[in-house]
N, C-alpha and C positions, 0 to 999 in steps of 0.2 A: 114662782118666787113668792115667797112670805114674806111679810113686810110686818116689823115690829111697831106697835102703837105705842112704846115705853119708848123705843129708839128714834122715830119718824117724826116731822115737825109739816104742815102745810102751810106755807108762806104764799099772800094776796099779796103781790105791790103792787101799787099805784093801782091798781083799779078805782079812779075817780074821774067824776066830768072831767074835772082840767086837765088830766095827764091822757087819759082813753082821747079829751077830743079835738087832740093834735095827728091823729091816727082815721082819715077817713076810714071807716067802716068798722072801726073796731069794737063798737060795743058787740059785734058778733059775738064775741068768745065770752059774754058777760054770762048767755046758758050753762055752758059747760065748767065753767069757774064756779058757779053756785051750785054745781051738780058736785063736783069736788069738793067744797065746804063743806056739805052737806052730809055725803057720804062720809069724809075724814072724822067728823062730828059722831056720828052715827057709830063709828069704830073704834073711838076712846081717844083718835088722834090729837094730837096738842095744836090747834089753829093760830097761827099768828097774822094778824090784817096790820101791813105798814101802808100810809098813805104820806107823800112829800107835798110840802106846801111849798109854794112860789111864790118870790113877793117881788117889787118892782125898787130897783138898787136907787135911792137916790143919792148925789152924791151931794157932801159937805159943804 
């Protein structure tokens, strides 16, 4: 299969300390995720990186 770099988008979410480290073990996949950026970069791909922030609700 061919994969078009006009048509194809690479989306990173939440790969951040605070979201990765509710996830024991999970910075594992942090190699192969920069292996995918890299390469998608590499191939003209359009990379989009979202990261979610937390915040602590006080109330009124």
């Amino acid at each position: 299969m061919k994969i078009d770099p006009r048509k194809t988008a690479v989306l990173s979410l939440d790969i951040q300390q605070g979201i990765l480290g509710f996830v024991p073990g999970a910075e594992a996949i942090l190699p192969n995720a920069a292996k995918v950026v890299e390469t998608a970069r590499k191939g003209g791909f359009y990379c989009c990186t979202w990261g979610s922030a937390l915040s602590r609700v006080i109330p009124r």
